[in-house]
C-alpha positions in Angstrom: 2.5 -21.7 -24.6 5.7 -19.6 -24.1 3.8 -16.4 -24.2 1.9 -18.2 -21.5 4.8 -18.6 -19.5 6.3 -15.8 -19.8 3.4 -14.0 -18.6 3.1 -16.5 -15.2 6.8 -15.4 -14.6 5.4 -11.5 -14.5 2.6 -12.1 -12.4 4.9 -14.3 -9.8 7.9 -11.6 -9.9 5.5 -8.8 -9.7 3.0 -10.7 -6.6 7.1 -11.2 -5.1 8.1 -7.6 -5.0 4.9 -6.6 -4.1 4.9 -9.0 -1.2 8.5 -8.1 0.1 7.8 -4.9 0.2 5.4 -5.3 2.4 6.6 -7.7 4.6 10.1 -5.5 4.9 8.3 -2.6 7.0 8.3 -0.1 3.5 4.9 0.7 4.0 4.9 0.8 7.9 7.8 3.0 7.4 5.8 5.6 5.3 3.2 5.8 7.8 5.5 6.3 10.3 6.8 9.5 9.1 3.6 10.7 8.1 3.3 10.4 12.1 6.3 11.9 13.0 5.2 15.2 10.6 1.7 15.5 12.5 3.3 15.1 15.8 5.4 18.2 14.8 2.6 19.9 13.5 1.0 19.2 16.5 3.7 21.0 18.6 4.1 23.9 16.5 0.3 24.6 16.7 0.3 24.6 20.8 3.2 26.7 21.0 1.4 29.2 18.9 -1.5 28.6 21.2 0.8 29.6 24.0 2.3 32.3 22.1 -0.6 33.9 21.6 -0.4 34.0 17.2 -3.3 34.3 15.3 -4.3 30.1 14.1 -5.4 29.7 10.6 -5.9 25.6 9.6 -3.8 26.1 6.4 -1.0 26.8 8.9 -0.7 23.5 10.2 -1.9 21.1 7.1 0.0 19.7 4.4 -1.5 19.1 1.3 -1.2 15.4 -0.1 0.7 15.2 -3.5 -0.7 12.4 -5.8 2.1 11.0 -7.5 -0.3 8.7 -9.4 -0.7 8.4 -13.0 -2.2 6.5 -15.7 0.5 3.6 -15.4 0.4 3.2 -11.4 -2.9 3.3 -11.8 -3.5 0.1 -14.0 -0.6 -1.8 -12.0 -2.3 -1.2 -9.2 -5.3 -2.6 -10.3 -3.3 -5.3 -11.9 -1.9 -6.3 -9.0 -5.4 -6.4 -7.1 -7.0 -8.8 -9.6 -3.4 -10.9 -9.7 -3.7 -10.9 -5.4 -7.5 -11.9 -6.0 -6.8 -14.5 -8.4 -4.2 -16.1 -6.6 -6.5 -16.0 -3.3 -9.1 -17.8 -5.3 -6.9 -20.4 -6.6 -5.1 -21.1 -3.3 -9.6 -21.2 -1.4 -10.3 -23.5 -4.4 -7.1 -25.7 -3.7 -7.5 -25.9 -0.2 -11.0 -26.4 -0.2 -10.4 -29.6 -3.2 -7.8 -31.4 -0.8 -10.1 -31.0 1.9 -12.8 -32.8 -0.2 -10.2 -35.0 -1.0 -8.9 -36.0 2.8 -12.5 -36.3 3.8 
């Protein structure tokens, strides 16, 4: 039973931070600067245009570093089936005090 609870206090913590982040504009903010570097990437490739400079696509790309690895990996997968399992629990809730008030 401890090791039960213990292990509800992960998934609640972890489905918290998760959440926050989220809500506090952390991802927004990522894709945001990814937007700011294409906009400049942008600009750099029409004042080459302008300039007359020979355009190669390599020139104006940024490869994508994957910082992923076997642990991010499975708690991101974790994470899924913890959001999935708490959806299904909060559908089969709702939909039980519907039966109920009915």
């Amino acid at each position: 039973m401890k090791i039960f609870r213990i292990l509800i206090g992960i998934l609640i913590i972890s489905f918290l931070g998760l959440y926050i982040s989220y809500t506090s504009g952390y991802y927004q903010k990522l894709k945001s600067e990814k937007v700011i570097i294409t906009n400049q990437k942008i600009e750099e490739f029409e004042n080459d245009i302008k300039n007359g400079k020979d355009i190669s696509l390599e020139d104006y790309t940024t490869e994508e570093v994957n910082y992923s690895n076997k642990t991010s990996r499975m708690s991101l997968k974790f994470s899924n089936k913890a959001s999935n399992l708490i959806d299904n629990f909060i559908k089969f809730l709702f939909r039980k005090l519907g039966n109920v008030v009915e």
